[in-house]
Each structure stands twice: as structure tokens, then as C-alpha cells.
ZADREN-64967 format. One line per 3 residues: number of its first residue (from 1); their letters; for each residue x, y, z of C-alpha. Coordinates in steps of 0.001 Angstrom, whole numbers, plus 500000, padded with zeros to 6 digits. Layout:
# ZADREN-64967
NUM> A> X Y Z | ...
***
This chain:
# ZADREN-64967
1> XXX> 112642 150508 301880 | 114943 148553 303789 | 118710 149615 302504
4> XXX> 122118 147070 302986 | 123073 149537 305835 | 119993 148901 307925
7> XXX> 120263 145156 307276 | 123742 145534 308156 | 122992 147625 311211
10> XXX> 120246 144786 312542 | 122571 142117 312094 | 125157 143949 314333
13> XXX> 122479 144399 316931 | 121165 141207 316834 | 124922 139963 317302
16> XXX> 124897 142126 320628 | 121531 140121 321592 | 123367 136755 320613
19> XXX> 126782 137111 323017 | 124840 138757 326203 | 122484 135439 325813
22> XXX> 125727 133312 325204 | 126887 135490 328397 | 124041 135027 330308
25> XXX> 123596 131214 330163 | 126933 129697 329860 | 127187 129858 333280
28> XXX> 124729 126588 333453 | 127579 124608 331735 | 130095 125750 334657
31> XXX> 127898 124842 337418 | 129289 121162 337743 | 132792 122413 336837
34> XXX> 132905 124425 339463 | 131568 122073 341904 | 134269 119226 340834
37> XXX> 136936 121537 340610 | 136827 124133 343410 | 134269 122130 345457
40> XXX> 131716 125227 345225 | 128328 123153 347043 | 125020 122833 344821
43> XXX> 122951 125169 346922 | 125935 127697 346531 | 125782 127395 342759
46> XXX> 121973 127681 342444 | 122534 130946 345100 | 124382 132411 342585
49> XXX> 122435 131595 339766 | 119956 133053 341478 | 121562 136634 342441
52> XXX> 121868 137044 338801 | 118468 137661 338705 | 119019 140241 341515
55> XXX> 121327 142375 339583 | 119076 141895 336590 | 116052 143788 338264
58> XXX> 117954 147417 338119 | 119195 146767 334522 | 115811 146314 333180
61> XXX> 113585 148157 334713 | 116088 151596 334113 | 117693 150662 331536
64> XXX> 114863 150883 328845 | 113264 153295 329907 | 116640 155330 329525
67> XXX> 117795 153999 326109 | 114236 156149 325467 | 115248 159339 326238
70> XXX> 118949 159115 325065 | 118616 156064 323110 | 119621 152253 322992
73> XXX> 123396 152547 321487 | 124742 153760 325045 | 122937 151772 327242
76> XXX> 123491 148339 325015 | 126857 148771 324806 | 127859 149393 328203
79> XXX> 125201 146462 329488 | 127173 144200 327387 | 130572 145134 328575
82> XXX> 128952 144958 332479 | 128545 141490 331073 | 131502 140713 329650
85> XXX> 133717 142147 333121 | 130842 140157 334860 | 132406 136455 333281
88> XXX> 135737 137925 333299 | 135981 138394 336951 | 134830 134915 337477
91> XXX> 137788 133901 334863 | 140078 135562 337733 | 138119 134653 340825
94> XXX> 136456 131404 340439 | 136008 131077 343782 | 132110 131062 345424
97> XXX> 132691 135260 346669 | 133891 135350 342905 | 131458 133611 341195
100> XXX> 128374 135951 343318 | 129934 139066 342840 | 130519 138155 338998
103> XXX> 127087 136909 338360 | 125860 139745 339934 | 127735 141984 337834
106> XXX> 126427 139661 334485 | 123014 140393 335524 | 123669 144205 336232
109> XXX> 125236 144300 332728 | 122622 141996 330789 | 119444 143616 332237
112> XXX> 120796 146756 330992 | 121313 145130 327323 | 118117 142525 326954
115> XXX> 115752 145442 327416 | 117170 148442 325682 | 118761 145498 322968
118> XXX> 115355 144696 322067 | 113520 148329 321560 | 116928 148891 319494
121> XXX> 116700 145812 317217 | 112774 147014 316818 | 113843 150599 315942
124> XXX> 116160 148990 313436 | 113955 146384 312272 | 110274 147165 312913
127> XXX> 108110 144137 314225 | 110671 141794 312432 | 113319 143127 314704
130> XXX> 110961 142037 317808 | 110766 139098 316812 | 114234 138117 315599
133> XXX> 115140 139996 318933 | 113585 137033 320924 | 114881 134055 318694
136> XXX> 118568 135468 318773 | 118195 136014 322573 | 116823 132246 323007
139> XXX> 119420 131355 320465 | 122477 132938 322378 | 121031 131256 325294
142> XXX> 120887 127843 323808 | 124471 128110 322306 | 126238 129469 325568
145> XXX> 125964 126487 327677 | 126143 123855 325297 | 129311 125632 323546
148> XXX> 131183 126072 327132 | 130353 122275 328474 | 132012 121231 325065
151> XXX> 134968 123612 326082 | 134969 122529 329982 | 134443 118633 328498
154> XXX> 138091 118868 326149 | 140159 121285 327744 | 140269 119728 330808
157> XXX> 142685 121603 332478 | 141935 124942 331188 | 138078 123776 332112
160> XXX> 137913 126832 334343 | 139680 129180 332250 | 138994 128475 328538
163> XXX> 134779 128707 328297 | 134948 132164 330449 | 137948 133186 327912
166> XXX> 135735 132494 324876 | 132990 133840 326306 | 134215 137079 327295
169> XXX> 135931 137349 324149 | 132813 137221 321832 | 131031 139936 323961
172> XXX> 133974 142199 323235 | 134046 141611 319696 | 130124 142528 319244
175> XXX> 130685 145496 321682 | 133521 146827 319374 | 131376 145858 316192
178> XXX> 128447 147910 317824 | 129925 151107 317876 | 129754 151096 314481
181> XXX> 126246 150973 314498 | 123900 154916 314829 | 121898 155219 317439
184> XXX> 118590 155372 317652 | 115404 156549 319927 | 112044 156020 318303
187> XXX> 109970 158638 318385 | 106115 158864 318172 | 106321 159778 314524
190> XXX> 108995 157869 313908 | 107271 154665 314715 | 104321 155839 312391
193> XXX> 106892 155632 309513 | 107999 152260 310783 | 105073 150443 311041
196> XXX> 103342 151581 307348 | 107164 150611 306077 | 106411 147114 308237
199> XXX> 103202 146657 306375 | 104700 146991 302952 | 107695 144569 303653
202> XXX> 107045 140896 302398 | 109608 140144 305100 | 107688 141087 308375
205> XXX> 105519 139286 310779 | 101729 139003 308685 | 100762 140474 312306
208> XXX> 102282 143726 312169 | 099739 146592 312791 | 099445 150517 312551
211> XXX> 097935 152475 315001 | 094811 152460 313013 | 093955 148885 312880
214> XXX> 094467 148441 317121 | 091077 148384 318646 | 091755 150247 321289
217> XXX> 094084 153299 322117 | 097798 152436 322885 | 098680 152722 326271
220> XXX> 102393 150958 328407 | 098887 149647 330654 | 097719 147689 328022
223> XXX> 101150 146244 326778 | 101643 144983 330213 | 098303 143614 331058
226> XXX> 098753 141477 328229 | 102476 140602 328051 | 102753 140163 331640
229> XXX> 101019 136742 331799 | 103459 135298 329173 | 106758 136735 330849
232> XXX> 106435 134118 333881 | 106684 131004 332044 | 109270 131867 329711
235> XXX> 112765 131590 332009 | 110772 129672 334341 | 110035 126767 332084
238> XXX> 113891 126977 331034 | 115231 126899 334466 | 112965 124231 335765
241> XXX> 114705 121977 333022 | 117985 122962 332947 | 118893 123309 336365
244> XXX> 116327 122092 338258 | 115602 118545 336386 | 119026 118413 335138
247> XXX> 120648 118407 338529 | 118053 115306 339570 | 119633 113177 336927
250> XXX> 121481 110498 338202 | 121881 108605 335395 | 124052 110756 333403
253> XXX> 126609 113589 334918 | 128880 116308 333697 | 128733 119587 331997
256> XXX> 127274 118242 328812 | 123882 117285 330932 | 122427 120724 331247
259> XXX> 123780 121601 327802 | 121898 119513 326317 | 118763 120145 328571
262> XXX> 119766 124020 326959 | 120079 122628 323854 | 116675 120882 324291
265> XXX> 114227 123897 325614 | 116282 126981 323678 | 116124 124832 320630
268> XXX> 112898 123913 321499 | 111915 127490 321230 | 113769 128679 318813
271> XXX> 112220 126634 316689 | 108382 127166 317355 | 108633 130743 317174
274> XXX> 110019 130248 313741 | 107069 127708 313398 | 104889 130223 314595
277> XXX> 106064 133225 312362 | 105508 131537 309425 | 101964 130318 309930
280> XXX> 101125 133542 311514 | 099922 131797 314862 | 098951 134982 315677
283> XXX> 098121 135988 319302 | 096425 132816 320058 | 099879 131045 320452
286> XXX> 100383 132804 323467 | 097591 130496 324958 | 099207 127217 323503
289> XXX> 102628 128330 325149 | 101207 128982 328649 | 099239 125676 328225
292> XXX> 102650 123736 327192 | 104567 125281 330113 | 101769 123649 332201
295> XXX> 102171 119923 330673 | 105825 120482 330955 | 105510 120763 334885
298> XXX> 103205 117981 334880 | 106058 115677 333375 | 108487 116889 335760
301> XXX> 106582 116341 338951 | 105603 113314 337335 | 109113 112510 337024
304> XXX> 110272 112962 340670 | 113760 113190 342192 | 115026 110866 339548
307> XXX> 113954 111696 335990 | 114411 109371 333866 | 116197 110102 330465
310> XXX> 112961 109700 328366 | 110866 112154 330645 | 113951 114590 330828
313> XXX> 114167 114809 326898 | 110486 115376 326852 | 110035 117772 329652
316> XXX> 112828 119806 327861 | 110983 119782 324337 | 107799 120607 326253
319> XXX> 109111 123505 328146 | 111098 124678 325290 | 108284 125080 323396
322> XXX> 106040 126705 325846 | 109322 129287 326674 | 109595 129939 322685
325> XXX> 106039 131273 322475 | 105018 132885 325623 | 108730 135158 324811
328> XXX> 107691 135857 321483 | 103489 136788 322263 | 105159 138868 325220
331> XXX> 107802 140741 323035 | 104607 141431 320551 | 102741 142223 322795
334> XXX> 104848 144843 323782 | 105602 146317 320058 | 102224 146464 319232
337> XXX> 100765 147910 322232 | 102835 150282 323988 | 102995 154001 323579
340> XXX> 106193 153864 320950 | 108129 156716 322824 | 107317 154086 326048
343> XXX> 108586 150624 324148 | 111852 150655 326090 | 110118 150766 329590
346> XXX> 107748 148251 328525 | 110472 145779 327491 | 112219 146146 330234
349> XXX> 109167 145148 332664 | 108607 142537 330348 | 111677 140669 330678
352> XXX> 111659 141170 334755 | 108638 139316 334686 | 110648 136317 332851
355> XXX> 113664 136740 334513 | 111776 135908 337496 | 111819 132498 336995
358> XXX> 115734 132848 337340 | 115123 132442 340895 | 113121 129095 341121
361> XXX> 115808 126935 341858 | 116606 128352 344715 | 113252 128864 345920
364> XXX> 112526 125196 345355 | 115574 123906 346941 | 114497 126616 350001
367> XXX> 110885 125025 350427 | 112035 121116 349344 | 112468 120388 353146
370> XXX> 108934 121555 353937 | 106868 120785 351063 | 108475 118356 349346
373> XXX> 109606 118515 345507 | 106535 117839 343337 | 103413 120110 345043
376> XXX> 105311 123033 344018 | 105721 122074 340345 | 102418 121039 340642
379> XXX> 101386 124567 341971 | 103468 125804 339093 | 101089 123928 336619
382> XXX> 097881 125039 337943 | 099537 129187 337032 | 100277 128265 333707
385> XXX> 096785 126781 332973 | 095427 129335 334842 | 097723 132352 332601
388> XXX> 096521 130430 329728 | 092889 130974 330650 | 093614 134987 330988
391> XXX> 095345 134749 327597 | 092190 133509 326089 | 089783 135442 327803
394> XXX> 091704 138636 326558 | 091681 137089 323163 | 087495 136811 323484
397> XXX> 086970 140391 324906 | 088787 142304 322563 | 091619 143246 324700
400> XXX> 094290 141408 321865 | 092857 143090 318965 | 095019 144153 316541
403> X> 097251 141329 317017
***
């Protein structure tokens, strides 16, 4: 039975989740400032949204599979105060070596947090903690930008200062309410307990399974053959809207544009996967969500080096929506499938799958000259289908069962 401590203790870790996704993607909101007000170039910007991604790879794929053998308290907290110094250093140093070496640092302290965050908020909350994991992550996400291009929008003066201040702030004050939380490793037997608990509670996900009803043995090989295809189009599709399509608009400009494109495709997907969780879409949503992420492209390369407002706001939706689903089938994937003294690891590859798509922007500015702007997107389409397809030919041969 779930006690007011455990809720408690979720709620605290889901808090943690919230502020390193507020952390993470605030930074989108700054972009322009920083190119007004320091005259930091675009390609400069998009570097260094980029080299987050960098210092992300080391978080996640060690820091998971640590928070398994000592467990997810340590590693969360200190992830989140990596990413709190990260946003404080550019506070002090907004200049371009400032802004690398800080986003570097976010990433360091974020790919430490995301992975080992989520196998903690699962320990704490069974599959319902996986789940909630992902929506507060997307949530944190959304909020960030759109919260600090308000800030940079009034302040004015303090546009450099005051969203990095509030920011770094709010990952404090989760970090300090963390400690408060136990920690926690789950064990083989542990997770046994878990799920039967899971399968009792009114309040989970109506796809939460035991070991007993997975066709199949349980094996960190079969959580990543099938999670893996979702991870790519979940940052991807974000970062295609909010940086890439927001920086073509020339209609509109300011740090309110990619807020709202946040605002769009994180609310977007925050929304589906509630959608989704409470008509138990089941694993076949994963196949919708590639399949979205692939119509989204199409409207952007559709939409050339000028989107127009209409095909921005639906591009967004679109992406959003394929983003929300292919995160949450990929996180489930994950808790159902792997080994559960092996969750951490798995969630850790997970997420550097999606965190790949961190670095598109850059690669499509890189190849622009060359190629032009709309075969890759196009290209980009063609993957999605094509994951979509894999999705639903593991959902045919068996490969899903259980979910």
C-alpha cells in the first residue's frame, strides 16, 4: 500500500525531474538574449546548444548504471547541483567561452540526474513513477524556456541576470528538499514486490506487468532493442521546432518565439501521454508517435526557410505529440523489460539515444551549405516512418508482449 511518506517522497523526486528539465531547456529562451545583448553569433549559440549534448553522453551512460549499485539519491543530487553551477557560471560569464563551458557543465550535471532521476522515481513509484518521470521531465522542459523569455521579455536590464538567477535558484531548492528523501536501489526481489503492489493500485498504468505475464525472459537486450527506436525522435522532434524552425521565423522575433514553440511541442506532449495513460494506448502508441514525428518533418521541409506562423504552430503540435509518446513507449519500454537490478543502465542508454537529437541544429546548419535545408528533414522523415515500421513489426512478432 502506498503510505503519505512514499507519495511524499515521489513528489520530491519528481520536483528534482521538474528543475533539471527547467535547467536543461531554459537556455532556448536565452539564445536571442544573448545574441542582442553580448552579440554571441547564431552558429555560436546552436554550438553550444549542441556541446550540451556532449557533456550529457558521460552523465547518462555512468550515471545509471551507478545509482544501481549505490543507488539514485547520490548520483541525482549531485547531477542536479552540476546543473545548477552549470547556469550559474553562465549567470557570471555570459560570454560565448562562458556560455560552452557552462552548458557543458549543465549537460555533465543533467545526464547524471535524467537517468538515475528516472530509475529513482520508478523505485519510488513503480510503473506510475515511469511514467510521471517522463511527463514531469517534458513538463520542466516546457516551463523553463517559456518562464525565462517572460523573465528576459520584463526585466530588461537584468535580462541576462534574472532567468539564470531563478533558474539556479529552483534547482537548489529541490536539491536541498531531496536530501530529505531515502535512498533507494531496486533490487531483483525488490522489484517483484513492486510490480504485484503496481498491479493492485487503481492508480497505475492498466499496462503494468509482472515478470510472469512478459512473453519472453527479461533481458537490458531486449529493453533496448525496443526502446531504442523511440529515443531518436523524442529531442529530435523538439529541437527541430524550437530551435531549428523557430530561428527561420522572420515574422515574429524575440525570446518569447521559441518559448512558445516549447510551449507548443512540451505541451504538446505532455498532454498525449496523459491522453495516452488514460486510454491505455498501450504499446501501439509508440508506432503513432514515430509516425507523427515523420508528418511533423514533412511540414517543416514543407515550410522552408520561412515558416509561416500557421505551419510553425502546427509543426510544433505535430512534433510535440510525436516527442510525448515515443518518450513515454521508450521509458516503458525500459521498466518493463530490463533486468530490474539493470533499469538504471537501461535508462541511461535510453535517454542518449534522445538526447541525440540535441545535436541537429548544428548538424543541419553544418550540411545547409551543401545540401540545402529541406533533403535533410526530408531524410529525417523517411527514419521516423521507417522506426515506425520496426515498432510495428515488433508489435506483430511478439517481441512487445507484455506491454
Amino acid at each position: 500500500m502506498t503510505t503519505t511518506a512514499d507519495r511524499r517522497n515521489l513528489w520530491t523526486v519528481l520536483a528534482l525531474l521538474f528543475t533539471t528539465g527547467w535547467a536543461t531547456n531554459h537556455f532556448v529562451a536565452m539564445m536571442p538574449v544573448l545574441h542582442d545583448r553580448n552579440g554571441i553569433g547564431d552558429a555560436a549559440l546552436e554550438g553550444a546548444f549542441g556541446v550540451y549534448a556532449i557533456g550529457l553522453l558521460p552523465g547518462l551512460l555512468t550515471g545509471g548504471g551507478i545509482s544501481d549499485r549505490v543507488g539514485r539519491k547520490p548520483v541525482v543530487l549531485v547531477g542536479a547541483t552540476g546543473a545548477a553551477l552549470g547556469n550559474l557560471l553562465m549567470l557570471l560569464w555570459h560570454t560565448e567561452p562562458g556560455v560552452f563551458v557552462g552548458r557543458f557543465a549543465v549537460g555533465l550535471g543533467v545526464g547524471l540526474a535524467v537517468s538515475a532521476g528516472t530509475a529513482w522515481s520508478a523505485d519510488v513509484g513503480g510503473s506510475r513513477g515511469t511514467v510521471f518521470a517522463g511527463a514531469v521531465l517534458t513538463s520542466g522542459f516546457t516551463v523553463g524556456p517559456l518562464a525565462s523569455g517572460l523573465i528576459a521579455q520584463f526585466t530588461d536590464g537584468a535580462a541576462l541576470i534574472a532567468p539564470f538567477a531563478v533558474t539556479v535558484t529552483g534547482s537548489l531548492l529541490a536539491v536541498v528538499a531531496g536530501l530529505a528523501v531515502p535512498n533507494s536501489r531496486r533490487t531483483v526481489a525488490e522489484s517483484t514486490v513492486m510490480e504485484s503492489t503496481d498491479a493492485e493500485s487503481p492508480d497505475t498504468e492498466s499496462t503494468d506487468v509482472t515478470d510472469s505475464t512478459v512473453r519472453g525472459p527479461r533481458s537490458l537486450s531486449r529493453a533496448l532493442v525496443t526502446s531504442l527506436p523511440m529515443s531518436l525522435w523524442v529531442f529530435a522532434s523538439v529541437t527541430i521546432s524550437v530551435v531549428t524552425m523557430a530561428g527561420r521565423m522572420s515574422s515574429f522575433s524575440g525570446p518569447w518565439v521559441p518559448g512558445v514553440a516549447a510551449v507548443l511541442a512540451l505541451g504538446s506532449g505532455v498532454a498525449v501521454q496523459v491522453i495516452a495513460r488514460r486510454n491505455s494506448w498501450g504499446a501501439r502508441a509508440g508506432v503513432c508517435g514515430a509516425l507523427l514525428s515523420a508528418v511533423g518533418f514533412v511540414i517543416v521541409a514543407a515550410s522552408g526557410s520561412d515558416p509561416a506562423p500557421v505551419a510553425f504552430v502546427a509543426a510544433s503540435i505535430v512534433l510535440g505529440s510525436g516527442y510525448g509518446l515515443c518518450l513515454r513507449e521508450g521509458l516503458l519500454d525500459v521498466e518493463t523489460f530490463a533486468p530490474a537490478d539493470r533499469i538504471g543502465l537501461a535508462t541511461g542508454i535510453f535517454y542518449v539515444g534522445t538526447y541525440l537529437g540535441f545535436g541537429l541544429p548544428v548538424l543541419l546548419r553544418v550540411i545547409a551549405p551543401t545540401v540545402g535545408i529541406v533533403a535533410p528533414i526530408v531524410v529525417l522523415a523517411v527514419m521516423a516512418a521507417g522506426c515506425a515500421g520496426i515498432r510495428g513489426m515488433q508489435l506483430r512478432s511478439g517481441v512487445l508482449a507484455g506491454r
